[in-house]
N, C-alpha and C positions, 0 to 999 in steps of 0.2 A: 384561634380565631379563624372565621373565613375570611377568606382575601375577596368576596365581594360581599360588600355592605351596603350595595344601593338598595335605596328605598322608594325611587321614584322610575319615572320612565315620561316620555316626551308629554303620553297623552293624559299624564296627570297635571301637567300647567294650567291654571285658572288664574281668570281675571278676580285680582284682589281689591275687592272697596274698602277703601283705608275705614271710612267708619262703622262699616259693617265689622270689616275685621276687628276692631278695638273693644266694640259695643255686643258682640254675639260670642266671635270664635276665641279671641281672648279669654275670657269669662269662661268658657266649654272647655280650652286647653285648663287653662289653671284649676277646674275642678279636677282636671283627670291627673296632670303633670306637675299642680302647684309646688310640691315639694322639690322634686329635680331644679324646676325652673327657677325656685328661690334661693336654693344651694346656689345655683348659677350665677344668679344676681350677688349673693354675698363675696365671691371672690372675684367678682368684676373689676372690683375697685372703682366702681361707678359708689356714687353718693344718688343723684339722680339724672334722667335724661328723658328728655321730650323729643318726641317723635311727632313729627308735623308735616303733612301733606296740604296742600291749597288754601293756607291758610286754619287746617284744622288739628290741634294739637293735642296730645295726650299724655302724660307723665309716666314714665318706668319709675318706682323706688320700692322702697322694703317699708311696712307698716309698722307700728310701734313693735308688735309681737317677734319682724323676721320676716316674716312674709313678703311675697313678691305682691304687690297690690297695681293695677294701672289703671289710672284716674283721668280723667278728663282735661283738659286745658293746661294752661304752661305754669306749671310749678317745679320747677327741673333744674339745676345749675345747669347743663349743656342742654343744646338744645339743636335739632338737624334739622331741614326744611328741603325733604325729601322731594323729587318731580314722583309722579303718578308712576310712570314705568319702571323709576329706580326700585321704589318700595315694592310694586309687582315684583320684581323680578328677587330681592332679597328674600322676601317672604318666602316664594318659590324655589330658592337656593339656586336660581341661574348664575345671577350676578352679583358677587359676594360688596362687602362693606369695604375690602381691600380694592375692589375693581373699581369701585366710587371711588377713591383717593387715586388711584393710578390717571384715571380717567379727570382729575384735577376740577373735580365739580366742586363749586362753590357753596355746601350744606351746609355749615357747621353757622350756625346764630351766634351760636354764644357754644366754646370751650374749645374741644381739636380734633381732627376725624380720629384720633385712635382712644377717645370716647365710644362714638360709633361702633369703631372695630370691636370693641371690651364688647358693647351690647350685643353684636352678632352670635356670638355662644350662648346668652341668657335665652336669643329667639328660640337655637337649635336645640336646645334640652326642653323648651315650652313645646314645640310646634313638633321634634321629631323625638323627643323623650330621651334625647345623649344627652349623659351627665357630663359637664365641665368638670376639666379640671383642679385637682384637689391633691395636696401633699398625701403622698402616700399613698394615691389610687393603682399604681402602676409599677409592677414588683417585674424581677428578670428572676423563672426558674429554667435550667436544663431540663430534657425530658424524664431523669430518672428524678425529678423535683430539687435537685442542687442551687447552687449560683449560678447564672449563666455566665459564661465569659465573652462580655463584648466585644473583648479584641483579637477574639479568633477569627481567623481564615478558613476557608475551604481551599480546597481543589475541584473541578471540574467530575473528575470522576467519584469523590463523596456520598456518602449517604445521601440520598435526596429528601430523606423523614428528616437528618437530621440539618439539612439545609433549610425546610420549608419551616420548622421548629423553629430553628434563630430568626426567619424573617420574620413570622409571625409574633415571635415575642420583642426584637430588638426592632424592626421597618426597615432592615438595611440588610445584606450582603458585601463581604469581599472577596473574590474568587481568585485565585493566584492563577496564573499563567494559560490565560485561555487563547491567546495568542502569542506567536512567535515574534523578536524583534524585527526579521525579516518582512513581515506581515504587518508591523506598524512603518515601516520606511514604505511599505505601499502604498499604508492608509493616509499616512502623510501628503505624499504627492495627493493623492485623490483631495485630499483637503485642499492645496491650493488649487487643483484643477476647478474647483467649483468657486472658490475665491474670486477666483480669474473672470469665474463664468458670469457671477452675478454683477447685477450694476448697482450703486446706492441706491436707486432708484424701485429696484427690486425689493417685493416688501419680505421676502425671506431675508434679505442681507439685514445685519446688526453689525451697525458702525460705531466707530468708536474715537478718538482724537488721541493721536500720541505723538506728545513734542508738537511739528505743526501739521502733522501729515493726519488724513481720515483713514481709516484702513477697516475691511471687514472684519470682525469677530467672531461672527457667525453667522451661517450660512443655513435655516430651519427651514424642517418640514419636506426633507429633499426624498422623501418617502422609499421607494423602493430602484430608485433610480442612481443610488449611489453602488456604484461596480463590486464594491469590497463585498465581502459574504456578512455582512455585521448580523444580519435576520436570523441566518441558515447556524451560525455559531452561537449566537444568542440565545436559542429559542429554546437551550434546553435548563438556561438558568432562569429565565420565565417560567418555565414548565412547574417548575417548586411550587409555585403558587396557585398550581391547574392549568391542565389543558386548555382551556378556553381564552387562556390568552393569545391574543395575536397578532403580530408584528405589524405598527402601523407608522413608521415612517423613524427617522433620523436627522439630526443635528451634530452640524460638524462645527469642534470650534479652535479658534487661537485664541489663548490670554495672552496681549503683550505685557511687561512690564512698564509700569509711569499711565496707564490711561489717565485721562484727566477731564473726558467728557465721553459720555456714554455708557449702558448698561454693559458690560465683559463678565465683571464675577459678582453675581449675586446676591444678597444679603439672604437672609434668613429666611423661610417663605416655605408653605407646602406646595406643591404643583396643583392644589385644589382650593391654587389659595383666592382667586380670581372667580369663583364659583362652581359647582357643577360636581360637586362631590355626591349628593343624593345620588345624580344621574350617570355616573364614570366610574367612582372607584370601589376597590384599588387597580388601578392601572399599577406597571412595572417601568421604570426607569433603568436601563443598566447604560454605564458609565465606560468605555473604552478607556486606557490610560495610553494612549499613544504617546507621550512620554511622563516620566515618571514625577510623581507628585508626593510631598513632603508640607512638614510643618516651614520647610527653608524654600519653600517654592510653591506654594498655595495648594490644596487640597482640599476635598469634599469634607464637611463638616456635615454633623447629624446631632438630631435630638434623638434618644435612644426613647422606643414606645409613644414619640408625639402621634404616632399613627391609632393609638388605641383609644386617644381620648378626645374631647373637645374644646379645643382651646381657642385665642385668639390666631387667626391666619398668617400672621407676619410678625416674625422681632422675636427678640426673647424675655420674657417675663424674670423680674427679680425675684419672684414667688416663688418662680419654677424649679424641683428640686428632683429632675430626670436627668440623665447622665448626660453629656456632652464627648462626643466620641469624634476625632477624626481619622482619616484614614488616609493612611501610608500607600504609595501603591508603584510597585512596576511597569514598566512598557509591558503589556499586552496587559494585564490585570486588568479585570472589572469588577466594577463596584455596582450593584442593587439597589436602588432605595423603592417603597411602597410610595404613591401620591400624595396622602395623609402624611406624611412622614419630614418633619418639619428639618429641614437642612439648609448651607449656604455653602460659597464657594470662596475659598480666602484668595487675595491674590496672588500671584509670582510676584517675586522679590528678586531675582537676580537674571532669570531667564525664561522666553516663552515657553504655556506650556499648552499643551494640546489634547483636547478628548473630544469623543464623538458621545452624543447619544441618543440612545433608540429606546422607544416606549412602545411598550406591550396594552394592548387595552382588551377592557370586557367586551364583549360583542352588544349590540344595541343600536339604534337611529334613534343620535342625537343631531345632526347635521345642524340640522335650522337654529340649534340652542348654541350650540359649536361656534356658530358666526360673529355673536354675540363674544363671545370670551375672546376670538381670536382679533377680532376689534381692538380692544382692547389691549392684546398683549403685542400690536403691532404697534398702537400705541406706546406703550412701557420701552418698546424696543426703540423707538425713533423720538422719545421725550423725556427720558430719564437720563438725569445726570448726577448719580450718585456711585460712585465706585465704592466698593465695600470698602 
């Protein structure tokens, strides 16, 4: 696969009329995509759903035959009661169906936003021709066409064909020993120096509630201002995926153990999952292990190939029948994942644990679309309380 799959760019954003769209571009897409789009609709696990802007509604369902059909007026068990900009902006793939629930808007009429969420794949296979997910779309070969083995490791110095191979087949990386312990007892301190640095009040810091005390978790977005070399060392397990990527900032964090209010370790989610996938990916996440991470101390979690397909944004589907890989990992070890590339982070269980991470991005001016997501994941970060 190529590691960039965008389809859009800033100056393709248009204002969308909901009944324009319903009444024209609907009707155009399903001539051209109906078949994709109703495959999509069949594993939604949607029955039906009404999409309703100012009072004006229109039915998602499948026709007697199969077919994806969309009809006019409220015939739907669920049903959402979108604002003007949210639907612009879905449509558009700025602001995804996940970033409406983070953002705790009140749509849903009748059923639960992860109705909604189900419908956002059915849009993206109508409107950008990606097929949803489906058992058995997503096979793991080696390059001499073998089995892959997902719980190989690299090293640093590796074949690069056969590093950029795994990522592209599996959406993840694990590099043994890219730094030295010495080198994480530096990055450590650096980690509290910025702890130190920031105030609550500072919309980088991610707090967190343990026992009765508040305490940072992480410290984002600290860009190229963090002293460690994380860019300069990174830059060549990016590279697997093309030159073109380039180092745009980091995240430093501490999981305590017992959080009990605040976002710390993740649930399940692609980094594209808030929107902006047309316009960004694959961006490159690598993972610092500054100290070591296990099934007995929480560790990165991955959906093996959720990067190849089009799924729902967040959770894991019981449908779902892609591998589940977590990974083990050393002081200095980094770990990869692609934006697409559906993962969580489990929590510590007996002691803190600590990683940074730095994201490699495609080159492009999306700035002004940017603002929009980071809204919102300022939000997630200062209104979510759900520890994994």
């Amino acid at each position: 696969m190529s590691f960039d799959v965008r389809s859009r760019s800033a100056i393709d954003i248009c204002d969308v009329d909901f009944d324009t769209f319903h009444t024209q571009a609907v009707p155009a897409h399903l001539a051209e995509r109906g078949d994709i789009a109703s495959r999509a609709f069949r594993v939604s696990g949607l029955e039906s759903i009404v999409i309703a802007v100012d009072g004006n509604a229109f039915t998602w369902r499948l026709d007697p035959t199969g077919a994806l059909e969309v009809v006019p007026g409220d015939e739907g068990r669920a049903r959402a009661d979108l604002d003007p900009a949210w639907f612009n902006d879905i449509v558009n793939d700025v602001r995804s169906t996940v970033a409406l629930m983070i953002a705790n808007e009140p749509v849903m009429t009748r059923g639960h936003i992860t109705h909604l969420i189900a419908w956002e794949p059915v849009v993206r296979a109508l409107l950008d021709g990606r097929a949803a997910f489906e058992h058995g779309l997503v096979g793991f070969v080696d390059r001499d066409g073998g089995s892959l083995d997902l719980d190989r490791s690299f090293a640093l110095d590796d074949d690069a064909a056969e590093m950029s191979h795994f990522l592209a087949q599996a959406g993840f990386l694990h590099v043994r020993g890219v730094f030295t312990t010495e080198e994480m007892d530096e990055l450590s301190t650096e980690i509290d120096l910025w702890r130190a640095r920031v105030s609550p009040d500072d919309e980088r810091a991610w707090m967190a509630t343990v026992g009765d005390e508040r305490v940072c978790v992480r410290v984002s977005g600290v860009g190229h201002q963090v002293e460690f070399p994380l860019a300069k060392r990174l830059a060549a397990i990016a590279a697997v995926a093309g030159g073109e990527h380039t180092f745009s900032g980091s995240d430093l964090l501490v999981k305590p153990v017992g959080v009990s209010e605040g976002i710390s370790d993740l649930p399940w989610h692609k980094d594209c999952s808030l929107g902006m996938h047309s316009y960004k990916c694959c961006s490159i996440t690598c993972g610092v292990s500054v100290t070591p991470s296990g099934s007995d101390n929480g560790q990165l979690g991955v959906v093996a190939g959720s990067h190849r397909v089009n799924m729902p944004l967040m959770d894991l589907s019981d449908a779902m029948d892609l591998p589940l890989v977590y990974l083990s990992t050393q002081r200095g070890d980094v770990t990869a994942h692609l934006s697409c590339t559906l993962h969580c982070s489990t929590p510590p269980l007996h002691s803190e644990r600590r990683v940074t991470y730095s994201s490699f991005t495609l080159p492009g001016d999306t700035a002004e679309l940017d603002d929009k997501i980071k809204n919102v994941r300022i939000q997630a970060a200062r209104e979510t309380f759900a520890p994994t």
